[in-house]
KOLNUDREN-89179 format. One record per residue (C-alpha): z, y, x. Coordinates in steps of 0.5 Angstrom, whole numbers, plus 500, padded with zeros to 3 digits. Example, Ala and Ser with C-alpha at 12.3 -4.5 7.8 and 13.67 -1.06 7.14 Angstrom:
<recs>
516491525
514498527
</recs>
This chain:
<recs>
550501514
551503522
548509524
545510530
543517531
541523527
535527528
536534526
531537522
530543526
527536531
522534526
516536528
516536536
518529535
512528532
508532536
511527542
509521538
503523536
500523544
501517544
500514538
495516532
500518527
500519520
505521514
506524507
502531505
502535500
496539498
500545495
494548491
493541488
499538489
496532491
500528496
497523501
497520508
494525513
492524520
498528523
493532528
489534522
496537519
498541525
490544524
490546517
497547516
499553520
506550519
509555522
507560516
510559510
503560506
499555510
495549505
499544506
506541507
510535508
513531503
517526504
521524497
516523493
510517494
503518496
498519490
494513494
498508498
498507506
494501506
488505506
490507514
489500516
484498509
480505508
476505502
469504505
470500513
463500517
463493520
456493524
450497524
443492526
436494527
430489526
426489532
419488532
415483536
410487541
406482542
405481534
406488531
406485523
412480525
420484524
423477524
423475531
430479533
436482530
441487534
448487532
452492534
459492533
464497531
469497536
477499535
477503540
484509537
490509540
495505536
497508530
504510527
505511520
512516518
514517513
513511508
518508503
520501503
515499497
510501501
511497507
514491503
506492500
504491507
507485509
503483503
497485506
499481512
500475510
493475506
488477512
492475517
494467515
489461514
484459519
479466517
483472519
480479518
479481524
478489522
484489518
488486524
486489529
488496525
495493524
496491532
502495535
502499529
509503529
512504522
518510521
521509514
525513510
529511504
529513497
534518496
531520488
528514484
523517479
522513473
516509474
520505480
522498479
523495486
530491485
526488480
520484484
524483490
526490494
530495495
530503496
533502502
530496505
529497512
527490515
520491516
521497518
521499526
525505525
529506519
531512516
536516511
535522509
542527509
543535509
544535517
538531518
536523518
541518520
537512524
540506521
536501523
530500530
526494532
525492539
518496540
522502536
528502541
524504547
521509542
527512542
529511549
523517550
525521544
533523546
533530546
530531539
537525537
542528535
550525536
552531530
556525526
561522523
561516524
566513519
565519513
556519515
557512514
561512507
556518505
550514506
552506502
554512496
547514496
544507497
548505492
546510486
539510488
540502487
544504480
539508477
533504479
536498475
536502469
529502469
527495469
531488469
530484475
525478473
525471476
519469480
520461479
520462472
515467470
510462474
511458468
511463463
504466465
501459466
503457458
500464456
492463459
490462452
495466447
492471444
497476447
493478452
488482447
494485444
495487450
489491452
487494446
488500449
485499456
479502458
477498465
478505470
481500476
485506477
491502477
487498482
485504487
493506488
495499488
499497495
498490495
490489491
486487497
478486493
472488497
464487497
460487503
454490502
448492507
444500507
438500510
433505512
426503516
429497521
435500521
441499517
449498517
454493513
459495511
465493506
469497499
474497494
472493489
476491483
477485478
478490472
469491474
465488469
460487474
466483479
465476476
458476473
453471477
446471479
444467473
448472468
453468466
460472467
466467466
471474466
466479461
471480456
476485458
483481456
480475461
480481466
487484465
489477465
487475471
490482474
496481472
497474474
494475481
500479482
506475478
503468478
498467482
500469489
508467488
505460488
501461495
506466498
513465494
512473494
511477488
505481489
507487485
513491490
515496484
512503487
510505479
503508481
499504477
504507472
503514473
495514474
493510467
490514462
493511457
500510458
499501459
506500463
506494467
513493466
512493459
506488460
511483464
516484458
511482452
508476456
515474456
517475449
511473447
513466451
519465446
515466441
511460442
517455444
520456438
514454433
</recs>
């Protein structure tokens, strides 16, 4: 792997601070009393963090992932779409239907830049991308967030158990959707990888770019930890096939499996929250008086409420369908409209259950499952 320039890390933060003058900047922050780690606005960091005091609440972590995945930068949790009034009519004060106003929320910020993320996560916004941004109704709120959004990211040195990203297509180090690429190393990050917008980025920030490299010996060093971290993260996980594990979940619609599987299973979406690539929402309007707003949220195929109709019925009430359809919309489903596996291996699912479900070993029940029922 090339490298094409070292930023010190002495050079980080007044990087940043060029970078955050023109774009809204974003990366990963660990709250040291909770431990919780984050994407927080970097402008916020600055003001809480007093970073040159060492006892300051917060800190940059950049080797570990986030609790929540950096989807919510550019699909927040609760999105505002527009507010709206009832007007009444003044020559027939009882009629509040005559006239709507609308009023748009406009996406006035700067454009933004995410630093910091692994390649898990920008593989599960590419995925996004595709979802709100293909077909003839494509999300506007969505798009214009993602529009001339810059991502930093820096590879995974140290894997954790939870991670299985060479099993659903990625890579520690796959830096192709990336606009700069980033591997870590004791002098600093090695650039490794820019994209044309990234380059005149770069052209700006020559005084923070460091030449302190060994061309040869850096390079050599960093295939070493590209190829352990690969290494240790297939030990936690085989890789699957795409094309075959379509047709294994289409013949286990009906097993019983799926029971077995959510006997334990208390339907708390957390799973869905911190997923990268779950992209469910409800729309709903709050009122007060004539005026009100509408506005969009998370929502969760795991919620009991998500498939009942007006008239009662709910094809999905019982928490095995639920589950089912959960894991087929990430490997079945999706890999028919996309070719892509619409899980990319971050673990966090995995770290969050309350009751230890693995989605992994969901995948391998499923499959040996499978065996099971070609051989009666």
């Amino acid at each position: 792997m090339k490298i094409l320039g070292l930023i010190d890390k002495k050079n980080l933060i007044p990087w940043l601070d060029t970078l955050s003058k023109e774009y809204k900047t974003f990366l990963p922050v660990q709250d040291i009393e909770e431990a919780r780690i984050d994407f927080m606005d970097y402008g916020y960091f600055v003001e809480k963090s007093a970073i040159k005091d060492s006892k300051g609440k917060y800190r940059l972590n950049f080797s570990e992932k986030t609790k929540l995945s950096p989807k919510m930068v550019f699909f927040p949790g609760t999105e505002k779409f527009f507010d709206f009034e009832y007007v009444k009519d003044t020559k027939d004060p009882e009629n509040i239907d005559t006239k709507i106003i609308i009023s748009e929320t406009e996406e006035t910020e700067m454009p933004k830049l995410l630093f910091g993320l692994k390649p898990c996560d920008i593989a599960g916004l590419k995925r996004l991308d595709v979802f709100y941004g293909e077909g003839q109704n494509k999300d506007k709120y969505y798009l214009d967030k993602r529009k001339n959004s810059i991502i930093i990211s820096i590879g995974c040195n140290n894997p954790f158990p939870d991670c299985f990203c060479t099993s659903v297509g990625g890579n520690p180090f796959d830096f192709k959707d990336a606009d700069i690429g980033l591997v870590e190393m004791d002098k600093g990050y090695a650039i490794v990888k820019t994209s044309e917008e990234a380059k005149k980025i770069l052209a700006g920030s020559k005084k923070f770019i460091s030449d302190r490299f060994k061309a040869e010996d850096d390079a050599i060093a960093i295939t070493g930890i590209i190829k352990n971290s690969e290494e240790k993260i297939k030990e936690y996980w085989k890789e699957i096939g795409k094309d075959e594990l379509t047709k294994i979940m289409d013949r286990s619609m009906d097993s019983d499996v799926w029971k077995e599987i959510t006997a334990k299973c208390i339907s708390c979406a957390a799973c869905t929250y911190v997923c990268p690539t779950c992209f469910c929402f409800n729309i709903r309007d709050e009122q007060k008086g004539l005026k009100g707003e509408r506005y969009r949220c998370w929502d969760y195929c795991m919620n009991s409420y998500y498939t009942l109709e007006a008239s009662g019925h709910n094809p999905r009430a019982d928490k095995n369908k639920r589950y089912r359809n959960k894991v087929n919309c990430k490997y079945n489903y999706n890999i028919k409209r996309s070719n892509n596996i619409f899980c990319v291996g971050c673990g966090r699912c995995i770290e969050v259950c309350p009751v230890s479900v693995d989605i992994r070993e969901v995948v391998d029940t499923v499959i040996e499952n499978n065996k099971n029922l070609q051989d009666t």
